[in-house]
C-alpha positions in Angstrom: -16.0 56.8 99.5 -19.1 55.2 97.6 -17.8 53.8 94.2 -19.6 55.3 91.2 -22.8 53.6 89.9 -21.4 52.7 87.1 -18.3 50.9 87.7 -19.7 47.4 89.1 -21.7 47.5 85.2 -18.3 47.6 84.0 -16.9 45.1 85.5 -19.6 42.4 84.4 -19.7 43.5 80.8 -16.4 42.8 80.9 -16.6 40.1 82.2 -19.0 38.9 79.0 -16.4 40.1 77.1 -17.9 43.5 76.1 -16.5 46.4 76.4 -18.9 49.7 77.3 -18.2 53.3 75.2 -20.5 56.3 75.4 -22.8 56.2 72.4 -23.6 58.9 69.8 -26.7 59.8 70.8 -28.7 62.8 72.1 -31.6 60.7 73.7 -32.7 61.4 77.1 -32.1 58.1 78.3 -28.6 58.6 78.2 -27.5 54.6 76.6 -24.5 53.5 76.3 -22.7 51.3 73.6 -21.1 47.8 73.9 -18.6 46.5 71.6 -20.1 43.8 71.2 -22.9 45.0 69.5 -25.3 45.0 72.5 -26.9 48.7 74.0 -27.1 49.2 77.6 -29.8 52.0 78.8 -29.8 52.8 82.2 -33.3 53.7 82.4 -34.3 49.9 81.3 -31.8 48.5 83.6 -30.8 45.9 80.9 -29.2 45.3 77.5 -31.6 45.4 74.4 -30.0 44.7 70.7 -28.1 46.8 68.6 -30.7 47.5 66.5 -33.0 48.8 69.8 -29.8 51.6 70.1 -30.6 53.9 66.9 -32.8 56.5 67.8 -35.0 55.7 70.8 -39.2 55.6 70.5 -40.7 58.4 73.7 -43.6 55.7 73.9 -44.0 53.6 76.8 -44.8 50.5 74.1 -41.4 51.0 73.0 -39.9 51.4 75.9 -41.8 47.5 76.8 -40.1 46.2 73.6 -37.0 47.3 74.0 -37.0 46.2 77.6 -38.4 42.5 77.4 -35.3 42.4 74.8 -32.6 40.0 76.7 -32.8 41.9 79.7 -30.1 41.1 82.0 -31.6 43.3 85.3 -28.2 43.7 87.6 -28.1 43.6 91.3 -25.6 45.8 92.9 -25.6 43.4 96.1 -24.8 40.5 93.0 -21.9 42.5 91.5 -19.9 42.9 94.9 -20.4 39.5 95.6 -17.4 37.2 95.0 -19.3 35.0 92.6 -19.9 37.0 89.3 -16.0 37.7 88.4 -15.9 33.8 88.6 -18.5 32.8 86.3 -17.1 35.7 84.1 -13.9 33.8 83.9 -15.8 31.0 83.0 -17.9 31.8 80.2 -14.6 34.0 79.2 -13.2 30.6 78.7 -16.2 28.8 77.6 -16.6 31.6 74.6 -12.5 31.3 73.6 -12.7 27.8 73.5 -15.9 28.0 71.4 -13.8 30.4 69.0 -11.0 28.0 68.4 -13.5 25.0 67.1 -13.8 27.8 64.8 -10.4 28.8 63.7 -10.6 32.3 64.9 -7.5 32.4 67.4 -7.5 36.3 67.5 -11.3 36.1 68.8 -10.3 33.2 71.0 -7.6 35.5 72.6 -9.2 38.5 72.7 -11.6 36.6 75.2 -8.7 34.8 77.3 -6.9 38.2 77.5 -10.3 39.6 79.2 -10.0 36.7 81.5 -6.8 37.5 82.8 -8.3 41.1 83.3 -11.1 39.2 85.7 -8.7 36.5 87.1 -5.1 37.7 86.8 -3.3 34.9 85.8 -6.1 32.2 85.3 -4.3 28.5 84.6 -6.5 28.0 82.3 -6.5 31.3 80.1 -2.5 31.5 79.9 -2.2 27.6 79.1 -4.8 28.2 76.3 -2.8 31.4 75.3 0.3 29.0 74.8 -1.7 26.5 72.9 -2.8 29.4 70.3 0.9 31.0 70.2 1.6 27.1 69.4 -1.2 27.5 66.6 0.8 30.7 65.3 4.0 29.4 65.5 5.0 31.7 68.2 7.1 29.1 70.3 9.1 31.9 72.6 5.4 33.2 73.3 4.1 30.0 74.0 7.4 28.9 76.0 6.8 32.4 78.4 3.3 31.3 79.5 4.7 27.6 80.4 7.3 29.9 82.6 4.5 31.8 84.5 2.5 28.6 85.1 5.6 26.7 86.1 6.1 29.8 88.4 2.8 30.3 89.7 1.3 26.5 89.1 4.1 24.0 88.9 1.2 21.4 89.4 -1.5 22.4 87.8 -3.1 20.6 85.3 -3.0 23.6 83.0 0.7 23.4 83.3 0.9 19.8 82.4 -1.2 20.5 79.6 1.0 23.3 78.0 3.9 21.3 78.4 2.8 18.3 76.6 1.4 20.4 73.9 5.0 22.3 72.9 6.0 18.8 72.5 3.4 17.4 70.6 3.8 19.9 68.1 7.4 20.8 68.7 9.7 17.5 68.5 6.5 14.9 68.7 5.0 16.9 65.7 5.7 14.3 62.7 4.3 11.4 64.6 1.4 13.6 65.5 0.7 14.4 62.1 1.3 10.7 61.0 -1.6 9.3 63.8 -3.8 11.8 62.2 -3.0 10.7 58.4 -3.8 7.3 59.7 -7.2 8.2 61.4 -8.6 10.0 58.1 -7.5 6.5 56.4 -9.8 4.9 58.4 -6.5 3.2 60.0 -8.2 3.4 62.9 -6.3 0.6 65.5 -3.2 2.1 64.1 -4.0 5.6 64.7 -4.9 5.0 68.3 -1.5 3.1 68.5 0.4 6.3 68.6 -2.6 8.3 70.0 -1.6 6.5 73.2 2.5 6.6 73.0 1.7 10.4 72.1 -0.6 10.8 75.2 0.5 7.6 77.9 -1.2 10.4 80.8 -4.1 10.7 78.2 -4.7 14.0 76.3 -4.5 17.3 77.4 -7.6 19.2 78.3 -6.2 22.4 76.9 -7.0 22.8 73.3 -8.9 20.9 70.8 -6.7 17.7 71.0 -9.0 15.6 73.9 -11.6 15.3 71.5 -9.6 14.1 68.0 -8.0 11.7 70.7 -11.4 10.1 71.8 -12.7 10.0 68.5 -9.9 8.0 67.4 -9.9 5.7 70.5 -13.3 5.6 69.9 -13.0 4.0 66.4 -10.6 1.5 67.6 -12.4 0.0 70.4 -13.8 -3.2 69.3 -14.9 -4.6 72.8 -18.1 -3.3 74.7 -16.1 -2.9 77.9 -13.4 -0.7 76.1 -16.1 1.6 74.7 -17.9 2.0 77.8 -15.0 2.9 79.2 -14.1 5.7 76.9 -17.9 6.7 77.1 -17.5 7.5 80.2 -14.6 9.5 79.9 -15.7 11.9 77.2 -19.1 12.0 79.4 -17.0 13.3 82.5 -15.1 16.0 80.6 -18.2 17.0 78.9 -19.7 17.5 82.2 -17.0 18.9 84.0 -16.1 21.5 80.8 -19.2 21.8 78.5 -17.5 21.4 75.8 -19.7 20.8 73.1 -16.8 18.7 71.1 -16.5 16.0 73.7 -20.5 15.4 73.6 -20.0 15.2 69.6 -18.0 12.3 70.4 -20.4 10.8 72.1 -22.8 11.0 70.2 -21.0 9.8 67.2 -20.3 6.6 69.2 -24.4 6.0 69.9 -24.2 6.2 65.9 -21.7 3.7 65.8 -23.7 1.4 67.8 -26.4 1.6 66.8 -28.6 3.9 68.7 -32.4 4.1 68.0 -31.9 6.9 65.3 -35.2 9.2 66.6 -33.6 9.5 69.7 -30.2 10.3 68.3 -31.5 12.7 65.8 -33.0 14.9 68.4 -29.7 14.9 70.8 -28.0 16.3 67.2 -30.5 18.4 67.0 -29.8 20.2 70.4 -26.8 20.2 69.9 -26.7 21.8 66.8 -27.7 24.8 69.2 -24.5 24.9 70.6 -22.4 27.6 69.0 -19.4 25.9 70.2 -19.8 22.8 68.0 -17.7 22.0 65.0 -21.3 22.3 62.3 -18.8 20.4 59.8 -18.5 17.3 61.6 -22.1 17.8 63.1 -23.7 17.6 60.3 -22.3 15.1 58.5 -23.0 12.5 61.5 -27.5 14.5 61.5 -27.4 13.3 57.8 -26.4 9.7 58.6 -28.4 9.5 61.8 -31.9 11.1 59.3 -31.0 8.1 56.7 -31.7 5.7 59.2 -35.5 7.3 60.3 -38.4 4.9 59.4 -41.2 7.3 58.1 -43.8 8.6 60.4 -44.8 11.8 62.2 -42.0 12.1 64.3 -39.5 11.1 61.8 -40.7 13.9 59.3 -40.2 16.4 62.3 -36.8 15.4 62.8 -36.3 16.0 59.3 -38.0 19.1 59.3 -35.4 20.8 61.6 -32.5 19.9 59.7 -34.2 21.4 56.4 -34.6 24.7 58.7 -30.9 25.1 59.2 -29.9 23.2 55.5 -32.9 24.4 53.2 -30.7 23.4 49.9 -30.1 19.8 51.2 -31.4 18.0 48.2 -30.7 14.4 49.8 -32.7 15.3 53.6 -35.7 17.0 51.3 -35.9 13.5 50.0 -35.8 11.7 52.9 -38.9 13.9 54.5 -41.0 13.7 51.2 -40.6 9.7 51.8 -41.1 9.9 55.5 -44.0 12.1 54.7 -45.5 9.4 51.7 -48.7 7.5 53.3 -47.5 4.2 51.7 -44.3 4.5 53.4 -45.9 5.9 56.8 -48.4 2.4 56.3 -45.8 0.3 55.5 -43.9 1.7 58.4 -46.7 0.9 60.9 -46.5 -2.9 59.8 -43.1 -3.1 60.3 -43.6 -1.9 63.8 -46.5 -4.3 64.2 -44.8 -7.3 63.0 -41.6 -6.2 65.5 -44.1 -6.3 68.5 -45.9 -10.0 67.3 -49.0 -7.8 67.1 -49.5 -10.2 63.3 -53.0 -9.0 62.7 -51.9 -5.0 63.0 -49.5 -6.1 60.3 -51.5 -7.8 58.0 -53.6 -5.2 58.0 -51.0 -1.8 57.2 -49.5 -4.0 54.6 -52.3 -4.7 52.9 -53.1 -0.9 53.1 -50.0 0.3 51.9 -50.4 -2.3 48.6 -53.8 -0.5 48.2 -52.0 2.7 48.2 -49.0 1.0 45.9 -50.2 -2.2 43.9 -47.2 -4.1 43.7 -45.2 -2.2 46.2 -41.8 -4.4 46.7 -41.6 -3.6 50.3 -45.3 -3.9 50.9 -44.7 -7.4 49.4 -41.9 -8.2 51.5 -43.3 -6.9 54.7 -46.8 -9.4 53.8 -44.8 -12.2 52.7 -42.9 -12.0 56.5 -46.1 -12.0 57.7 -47.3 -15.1 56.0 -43.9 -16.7 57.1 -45.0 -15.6 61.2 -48.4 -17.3 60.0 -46.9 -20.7 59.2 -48.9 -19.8 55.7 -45.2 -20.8 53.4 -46.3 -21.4 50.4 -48.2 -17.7 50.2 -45.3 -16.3 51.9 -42.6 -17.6 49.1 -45.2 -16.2 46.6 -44.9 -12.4 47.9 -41.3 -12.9 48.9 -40.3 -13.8 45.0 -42.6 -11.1 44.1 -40.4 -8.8 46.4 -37.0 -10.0 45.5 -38.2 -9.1 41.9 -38.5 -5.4 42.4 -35.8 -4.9 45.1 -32.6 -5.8 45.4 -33.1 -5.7 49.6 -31.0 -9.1 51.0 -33.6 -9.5 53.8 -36.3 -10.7 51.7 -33.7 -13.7 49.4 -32.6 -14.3 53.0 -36.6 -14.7 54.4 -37.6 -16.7 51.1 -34.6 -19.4 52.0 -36.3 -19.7 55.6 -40.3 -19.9 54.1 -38.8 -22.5 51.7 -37.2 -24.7 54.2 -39.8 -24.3 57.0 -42.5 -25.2 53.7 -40.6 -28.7 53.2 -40.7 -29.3 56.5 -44.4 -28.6 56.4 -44.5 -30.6 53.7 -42.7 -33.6 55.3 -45.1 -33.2 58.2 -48.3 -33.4 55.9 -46.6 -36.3 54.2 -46.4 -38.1 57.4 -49.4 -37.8 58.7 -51.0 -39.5 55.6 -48.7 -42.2 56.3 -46.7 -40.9 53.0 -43.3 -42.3 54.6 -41.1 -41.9 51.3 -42.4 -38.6 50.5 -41.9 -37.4 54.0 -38.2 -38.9 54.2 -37.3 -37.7 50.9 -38.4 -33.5 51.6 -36.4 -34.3 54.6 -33.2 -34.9 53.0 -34.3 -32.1 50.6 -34.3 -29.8 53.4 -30.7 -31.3 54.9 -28.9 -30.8 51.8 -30.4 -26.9 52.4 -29.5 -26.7 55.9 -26.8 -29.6 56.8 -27.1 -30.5 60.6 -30.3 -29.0 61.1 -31.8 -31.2 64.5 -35.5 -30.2 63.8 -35.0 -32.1 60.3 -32.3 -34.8 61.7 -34.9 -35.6 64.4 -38.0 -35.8 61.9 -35.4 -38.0 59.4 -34.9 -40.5 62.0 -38.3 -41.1 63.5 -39.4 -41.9 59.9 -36.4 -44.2 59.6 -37.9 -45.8 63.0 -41.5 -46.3 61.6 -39.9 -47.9 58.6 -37.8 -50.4 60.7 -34.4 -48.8 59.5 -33.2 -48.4 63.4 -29.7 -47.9 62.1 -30.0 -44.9 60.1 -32.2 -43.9 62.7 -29.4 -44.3 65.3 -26.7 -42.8 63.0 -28.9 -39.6 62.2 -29.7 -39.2 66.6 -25.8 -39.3 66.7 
């Protein structure tokens, strides 16, 4: 006996975790209502939105609207396959896990309970439904799903999962709560500490605890070969579960080392699209990557998508009107320049943002470096003391040491050429007593000593 038409449309709405109920409605085209707020019309073949299901336009233009309106077109050949109650199951999983980064366990169920309506006892979905009876403090509840996985799954690693969680938050639950008291006081080498005697397997993938546990390894690791290594595994899970925590952790270890911050800001940005991410923690780390743009085009479009998700953000609106000022973008460009050796490019942008700023501390800065390239030190310490005096920036007292030092050597050279031996010896020394042990200066020193016939300082300064 042919099933009805019908029933294989059931059975993947309900697998997305909809539910399908006739709809009050007289229309012709006889729709039908999903819980989740979706319409379903057989006459379009798809699903349009829930505003599509009040009364239905008799125009063929509507009926184009409603149908180019996230049209999912079903196949019965597709719904008898095999396939379709198995990605079902998946996305059933995917969505639950999405809802507990969110705090909403009775969402998070509803979606695992579904599951186990497309794959009766699913691992996963009754490991999961311990971890949020955990959540509840419903430890017989959580205690009967161990029994059906130990029953049905004795090895699974849902089952290991479920059994390290009731005792993580059964008799392990004080030192769990003191590793995370130590991670939010930045205790971070401590933290991990009992992250590993908590988790000597490593974590469980049920849950939200794999990510807090990388994080927190991720903080302690010190070594490039240790943080590689736990790259890699949040990486794996993240491909093997798309989880959209475990590639928050990942990026927030590219911002902890560094990561060229227009790059970074875009992968935030994607993944800001993920519905499944914690937003808390996801924006704090698109702040701090949009603090480190240097102004320019790019930069300002970076910007620009944060401000369309956090209009009221009164720190990122400042950060685009400077990425968008043309002395910045100018003084920006030099920068770049003077990073490539390209000195000339550099000269040039700086001088153009001082036309656009007379006085411009970082414009001064940014010259002065270039004077110091130029092997022009007297100029450069001019526009580096200028700098220091309107910015409090370390880089430029740090470059004015080095176009002071490199000037008395300079100097000393000038001095010896003219066959000015004392003067040349004597900005030597000066230059020692800046930089003891120096052996472009200890070198110089003693090949004056030798023209003066003083072989033994000489030898003493070679040594």
């Amino acid at each position: 006996m042919k099933r009805p038409f019908w029933q294989p449309w059931v059975v993947v709405l309900g697998s997305l975790g909809c539910s399908l109920v006739q709809a009050q409605s007289s229309s012709v085209l006889w729709p039908w209502r999903l819980e989740s707020g979706l319409t379903l019309s057989t006459t379009l073949g798809g699903l349009v939105s829930a505003q599509a299901a009040s009364p239905v336009r008799s125009s063929a233009a509507r009926l184009q609207e409603e149908q180019s309106k996230l049209a999912l077109i079903f196949s019965y050949d597709l719904l008898d396959s095999t396939g379709v109650a198995a990605l079902g199951a998946d996305q059933l999983l995917h969505q639950a896990r999405n809802w507990l980064v969110h705090g909403r366990l009775d969402l998070a169920r509803q979606n695992l309970e579904k599951m186990l309506q497309v794959t009766p006892d699913a691992p996963q979905a009754l490991a999961e439904l311990g971890h949020i009876a955990l959540q509840e403090n419903n430890l017989s509840e959580a205690q009967r799903m161990l029994q059906r996985l130990r029953q049905r799954y004795p090895r699974s690693q849902a089952t290991h999962d479920l059994e390290t969680l009731l005792r993580v938050f059964g008799p392990d639950q004080e030192t769990l709560a003191r590793m995370r008291l130590l991670a939010r006081a930045g205790r971070q080498k401590d933290a991990a500490e009992i992250a590993r005697s908590l988790f000597p397997e490593g974590p469980p993938q049920t849950g939200t605890l794999g990510p807090e546990y990388f994080r927190i390894m991720a903080g302690a690791q010190s070594g490039m070969s240790q943080a590689a290594h736990t790259r890699r595994a949040v990486d794996a899970l993240y491909a093997r579960t798309k989880d959209a925590q475990y590639r928050l952790v990942a990026l927030e270890m590219e911002q902890a080392r560094g990561a060229p911050a227009p790059v970074l800001a875009l992968a935030v940005e994607q993944l800001a699209q993920d519905p499944g991410v914690d937003m808390y923690r996801l924006r704090d780390l698109w702040r701090r990557v949009l603090e480190r743009l240097e102004p320019s085009v790019l930069a300002q479009r970076r910007l620009q998508a944060y401000l369309r998700r956090y209009p009221e953000d009164a720190l990122v609106r400042g950060l685009l009107r400077e990425a968008s000022d043309p002395a910045r973008l100018a003084l920006a460009a030099a920068q770049q320049a003077l990073d490539t050796d390209q000195l000339a490019q550099a000269e040039t942008w700086a001088h153009k943002a001082l036309r656009l700023r007379p006085q411009y501390p970082e414009g001064l800065g940014v010259l002065g470096w270039v004077r110091l390239r130029q092997s022009r030190y007297l100029e450069a310490q001019q526009l580096l003391s200028k700098a220091m005096q309107g910015s409090d920036e370390q880089r430029w007292r740090d470059l004015l040491v080095t176009a002071r030092w490199w000037g008395l050597l300079h100097q000393a050279e000038a001095a010896r050429d003219a066959g000015q031996w004392d003067r040349a010896a004597a900005l030597l020394e000066q230059a020692l007593r800046e930089q003891p042990g120096n052996t472009v200066a200890l070198s110089s020193l003693a090949q004056i000593r030798v023209a003066q016939g003083d072989s033994a300082t000489a030898q003493r300064l070679y040594e």
